[in-house]
N, C-alpha and C positions, 0 to 999 in steps of 0.2 A: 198551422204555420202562419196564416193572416196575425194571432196572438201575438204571435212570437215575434213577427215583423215589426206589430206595433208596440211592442214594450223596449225593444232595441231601440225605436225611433223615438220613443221616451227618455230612454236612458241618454243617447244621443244629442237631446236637445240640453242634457245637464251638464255643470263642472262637477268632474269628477274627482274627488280626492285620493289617490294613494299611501295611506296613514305607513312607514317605516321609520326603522334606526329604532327611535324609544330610546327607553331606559333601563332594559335586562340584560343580564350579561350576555343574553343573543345577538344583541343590538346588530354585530355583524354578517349575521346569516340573515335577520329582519331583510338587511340592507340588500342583502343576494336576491332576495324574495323580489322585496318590495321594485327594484328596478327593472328583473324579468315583467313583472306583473305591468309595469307603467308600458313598458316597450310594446308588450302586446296587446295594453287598450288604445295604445297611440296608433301601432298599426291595424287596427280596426277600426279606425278614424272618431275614437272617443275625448271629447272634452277631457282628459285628464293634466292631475297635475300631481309633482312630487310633493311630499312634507314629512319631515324629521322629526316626530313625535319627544323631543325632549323639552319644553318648556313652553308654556303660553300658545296649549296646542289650540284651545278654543280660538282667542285671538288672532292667529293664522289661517284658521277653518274663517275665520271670518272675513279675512284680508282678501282671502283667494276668491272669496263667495262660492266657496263647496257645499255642492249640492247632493250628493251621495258619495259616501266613504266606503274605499275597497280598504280591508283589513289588511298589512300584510307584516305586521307586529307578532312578535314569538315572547313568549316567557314572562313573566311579571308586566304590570302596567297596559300589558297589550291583550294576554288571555286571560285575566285573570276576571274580568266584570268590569273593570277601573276605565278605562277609555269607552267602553259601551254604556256604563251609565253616563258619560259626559255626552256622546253622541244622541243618549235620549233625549237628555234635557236641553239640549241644542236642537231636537226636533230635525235630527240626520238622518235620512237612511244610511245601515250600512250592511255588509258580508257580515255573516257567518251568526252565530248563537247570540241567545241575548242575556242582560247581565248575570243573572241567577244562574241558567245554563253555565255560563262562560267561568264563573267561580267554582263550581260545584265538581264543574270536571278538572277544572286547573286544581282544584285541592283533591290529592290523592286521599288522603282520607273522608273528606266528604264521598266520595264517587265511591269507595267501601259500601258506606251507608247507602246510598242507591240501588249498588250491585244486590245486595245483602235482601235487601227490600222487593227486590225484581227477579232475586233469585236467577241473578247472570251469574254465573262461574268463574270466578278470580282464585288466586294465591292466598290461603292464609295469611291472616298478617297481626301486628300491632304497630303500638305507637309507641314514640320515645318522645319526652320532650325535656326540656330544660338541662339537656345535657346527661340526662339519665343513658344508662347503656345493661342495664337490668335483661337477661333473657329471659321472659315468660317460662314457668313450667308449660311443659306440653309440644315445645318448639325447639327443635334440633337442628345444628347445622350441619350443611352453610347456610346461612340465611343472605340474602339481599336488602342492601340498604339505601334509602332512596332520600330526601327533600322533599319535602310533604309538597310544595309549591313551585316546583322548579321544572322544566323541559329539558327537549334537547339529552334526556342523560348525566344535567349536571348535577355533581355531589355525588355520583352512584358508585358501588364498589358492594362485589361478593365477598363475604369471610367464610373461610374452609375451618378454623380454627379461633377459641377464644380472645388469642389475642388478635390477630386480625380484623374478629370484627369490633374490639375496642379500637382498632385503627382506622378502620373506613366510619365508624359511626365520629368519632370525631371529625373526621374531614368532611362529613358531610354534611354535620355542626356547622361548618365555617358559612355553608349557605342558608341556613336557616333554623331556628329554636324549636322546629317539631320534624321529627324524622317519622320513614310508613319502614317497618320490616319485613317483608314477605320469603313465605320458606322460598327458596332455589330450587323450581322445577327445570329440569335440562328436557329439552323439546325442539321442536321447529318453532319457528316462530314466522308468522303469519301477520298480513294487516290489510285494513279490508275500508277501501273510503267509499263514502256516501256522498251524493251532494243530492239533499230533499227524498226524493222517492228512488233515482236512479244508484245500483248499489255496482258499484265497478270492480274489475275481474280481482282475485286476490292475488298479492305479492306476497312470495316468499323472500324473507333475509336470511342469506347465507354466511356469517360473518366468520372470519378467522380469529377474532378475539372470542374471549368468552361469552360476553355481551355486544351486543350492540348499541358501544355508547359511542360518547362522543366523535372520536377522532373516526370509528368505523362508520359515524354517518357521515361525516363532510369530509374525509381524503378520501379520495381514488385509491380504487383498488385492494381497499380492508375488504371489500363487502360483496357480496353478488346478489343478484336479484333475479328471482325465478320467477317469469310475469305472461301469460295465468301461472300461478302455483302447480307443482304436479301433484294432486288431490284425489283420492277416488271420489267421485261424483256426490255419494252421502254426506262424505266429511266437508265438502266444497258447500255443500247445502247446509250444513248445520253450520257452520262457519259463518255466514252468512246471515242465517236466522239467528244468533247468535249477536251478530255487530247491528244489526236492525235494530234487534230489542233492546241493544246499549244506547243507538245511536237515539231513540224514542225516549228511553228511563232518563236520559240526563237531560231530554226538553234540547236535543241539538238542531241546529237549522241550517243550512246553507252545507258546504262542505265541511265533511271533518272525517278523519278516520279513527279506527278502533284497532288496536293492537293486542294478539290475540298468542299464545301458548298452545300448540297442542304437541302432546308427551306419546311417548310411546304405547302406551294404552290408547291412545286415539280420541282422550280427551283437551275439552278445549276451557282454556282458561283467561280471559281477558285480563290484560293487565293494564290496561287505562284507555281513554279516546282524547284525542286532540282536536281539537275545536278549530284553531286554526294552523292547517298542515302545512308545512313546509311549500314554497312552489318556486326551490332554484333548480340548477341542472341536474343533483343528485336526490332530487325528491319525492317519495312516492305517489305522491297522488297525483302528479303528471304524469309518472312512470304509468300508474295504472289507469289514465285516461286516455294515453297513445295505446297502451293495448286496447283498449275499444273502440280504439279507431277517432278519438279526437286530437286534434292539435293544441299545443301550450297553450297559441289564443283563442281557438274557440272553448278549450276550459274556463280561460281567465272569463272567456262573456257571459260561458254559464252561470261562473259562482255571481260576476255581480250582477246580473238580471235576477239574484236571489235578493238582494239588498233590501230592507227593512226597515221599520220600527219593532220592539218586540214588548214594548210595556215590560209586565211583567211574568214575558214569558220565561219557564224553567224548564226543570226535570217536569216530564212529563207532561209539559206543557208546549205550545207551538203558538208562534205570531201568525197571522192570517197572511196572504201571498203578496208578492214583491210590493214595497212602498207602501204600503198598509200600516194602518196606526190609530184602528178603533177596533179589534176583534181580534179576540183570541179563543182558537182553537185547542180545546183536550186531546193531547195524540193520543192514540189507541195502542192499549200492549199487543206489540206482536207474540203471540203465542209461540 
């Protein structure tokens, strides 16, 4: 506890940045995030300050004289690696994964390659690129079509039928020149956040759409949330061990969750982890911090008492502990 007291009174003594807004077409959920997140390091009496990550971010970080960056940027520019290697070379700390980490899982097909590598259990899948909409032998629909680089759900759309999925595969063209295909398993669907060593209770989504995209995360009412999940005790544990091993293979740091399939055979299948989770009123990793019995703000002081340098930490790599920025640690595979 004395630790803990004096790392708080460290952070304490800094200005604090709130990096929101950006430049992905999240920009406005960023904005949901990021002002919860101000609200609750101001009422815990932290130096913080707002900044709207769209242009001449360094210059601003400079203006303000920010001295630790809380992340609270969604989608391109913000998870992608792009703002954390600016914050290295600025010599920042900041929340959450560091640049290799924060690209590798923002790229759905990279994070294939890791899954693949570590033998975590995902979706079948391929790649389209350049406008291609070719179906692999071997792959049957419906298949799932995704935006190799995109959150939030954007660009996504199931096809049951040939031409449909020449119709979602085009629209999800319009966000970007490489598409991930994974077959359509129908399941629960599961998501399980991390922040460092502590693995918090798992939520189940319940959604009335098919998926759980866009509109089913941010309106009321699409969505229900079972929070602990109702699990038998094994499948709660392999679930678990399961988002560990992902949350280690992709080198993640600070908060982030793992979103997870398990099908009626009672298999579990990861289908990606986010580096940095949502944290407005409909967001799961607050949802499943209040089931553990923490408050919005003492989450927010969690994640930034994780705050960083990370060099060149990655997959399977980890920066050494808070404000640290000469040592890096090999994580260890969880088994």
């Amino acid at each position: 506890m004395a630790e803990r007291a004096e790392l708080i009174a460290e952070f304490k003594g800094k200005r604090i940045g709130v990096l929101m807004g950006g430049l992905s077409q999240e920009r406005e959920i960023s904005f949901k995030s990021g002002r919860a997140v101000l609200a609750a390091l101001l009422s815990r009496g932290y130096n913080a300050v707002a900044i709207d990550a769209v242009s001449n971010v360094a210059a601003e970080l400079q203006r303000l004289d920010v001295e630790v960056v809380f992340i609270a940027l969604h989608g391109l520019y913000g998870e992608d690696g792009a703002i954390q290697g600016l914050l290295e070379i600025m010599r920042i700390p900041y929340t959450g994964s560091g640049v290799l980490s924060s690209a590798v899982t923002m790229d759905k097909v990279a994070s294939k390659i890791v899954f693949d590598r570590h033998r975590i259990p995902t979706p079948r899948s391929f790649v389209l690129r350049d406008g291609g909409t070719e179906i692999p032998d071997g792959f049957e629909l419906p298949l799932i079509v995704k935006p190799a680089s995109h959150g939030s759900t954007i660009g996504i759309g199931v096809a049951d039928t040939s031409e449909e999925f020449l119709k979602v595969a085009i629209e999800a063209y319009k966000f970007e020149e490489v598409l991930i295909v994974e077959e359509f398993i129908t399941g629960r669907e599961i998501t399980i956040s991390i922040i460092e060593d502590r693995v918090l209770p798992v939520v189940e989504i319940i959604t009335k759409a098919r998926i759980y995209d866009f509109d089913s995360k941010y309106k009321k009412g699409l969505t229900e949330f079972v929070v602990p999940a109702k699990l038998d005790k094994a499948v709660a544990e392999r679930a678990n061990e399961v988002a560990v091993k992902t949350y280690k293979a992709l080198g993640c740091a600070g908060a982030a969750r793992v979103d997870i399939l398990l099908d009626a055979a009672g298999e579990l299948f990861v289908l990606e982890a986010n580096t940095i989770p949502g944290m407005t009123g409909l967001s799961l990793l607050p949802m499943a911090a209040g089931a553990a019995g923490s408050s919005y703000e003492e989450l927010v002081e969690e994640i930034l008492l994780t705050a960083r340098l990370h060099k060149t930490a990655g997959p399977s790599q980890k920066a050494a502990g808070p404000l640290a920025d000469d040592k890096i640690e090999t994580g260890k595979e969880h088994a």
